[in-house]
N, C-alpha and C positions, 0 to 999 in steps of 0.2 A: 081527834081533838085538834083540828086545824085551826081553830083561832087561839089558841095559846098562843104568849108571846116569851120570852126573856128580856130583860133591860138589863143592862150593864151602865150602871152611873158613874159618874165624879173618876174617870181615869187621870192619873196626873203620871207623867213622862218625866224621866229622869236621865240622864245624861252625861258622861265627862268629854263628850266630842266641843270642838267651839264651835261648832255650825249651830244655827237655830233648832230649836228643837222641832217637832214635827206635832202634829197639835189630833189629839185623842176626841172621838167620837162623840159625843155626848147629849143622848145616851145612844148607847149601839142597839137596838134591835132586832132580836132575831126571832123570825118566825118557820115554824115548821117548814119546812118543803119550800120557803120564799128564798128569793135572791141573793146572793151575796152581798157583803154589807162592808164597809172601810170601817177599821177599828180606827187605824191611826192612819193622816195624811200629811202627806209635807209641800208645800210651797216651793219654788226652783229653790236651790241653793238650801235646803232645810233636810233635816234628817237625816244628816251624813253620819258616817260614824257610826259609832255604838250608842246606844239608848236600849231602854226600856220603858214599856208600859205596864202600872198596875192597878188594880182596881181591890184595894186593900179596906179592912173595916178599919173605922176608928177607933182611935184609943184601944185598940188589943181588943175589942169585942168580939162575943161569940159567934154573935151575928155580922153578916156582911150587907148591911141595908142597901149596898150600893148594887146587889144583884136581886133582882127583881124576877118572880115567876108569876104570871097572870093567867091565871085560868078562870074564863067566864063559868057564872054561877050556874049550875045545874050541870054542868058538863063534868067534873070531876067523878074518878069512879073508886072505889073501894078498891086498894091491893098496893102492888107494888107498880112503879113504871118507871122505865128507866129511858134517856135520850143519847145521843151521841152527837157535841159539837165538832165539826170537821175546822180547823184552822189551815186555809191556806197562805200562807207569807209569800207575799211579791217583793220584788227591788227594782219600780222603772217606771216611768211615767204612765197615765192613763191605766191605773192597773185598778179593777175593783170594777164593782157596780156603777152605770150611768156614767161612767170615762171613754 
């Protein structure tokens, strides 16, 4: 099922460092076996410090509309199935995909 996708929406970055904040994905995409993807990047002088990213439901919902799973129609199959996001964290210029 290689054209499934994930989406990751609406990330908002929070922060007590004074540097700019560093500016969130939107939307992240991530597809089976594809490339590495930048959640979050920061401009010179941005992202210093401590931050975070999150990508939270509103209003306390059960649901998190902001995570998206797409799987074309006919392709789904009866049972269980399970994936495994790998997270790697860089700290340095040119880091990510297409840098």
């Amino acid at each position: 099922m290689e054209e499934n996708h994930l989406f990751i929406e609406g990330g908002v970055v929070n922060s007590t460092s004074s540097s700019k904040e560093p500016t969130p994905a939107d939307p992240v995409t991530l597809t089976p076996g594809g490339d590495a993807v930048n959640v979050v990047t920061a401009s010179e002088g941005a992202g210093l410090g401590t931050w975070e990213t999150h990508w939270s439901a509103a209003n306390n919902d059960t649901k998190n509309k902001n995570v998206i799973l797409e799987v074309p129609a006919g392709a789904a199959t009866k049972g269980e199935h399970t994936a495994t996001i790998t997270w790697t964290l860089t700290a340095g210029p040119g880091q990510g995909s297409g840098q």
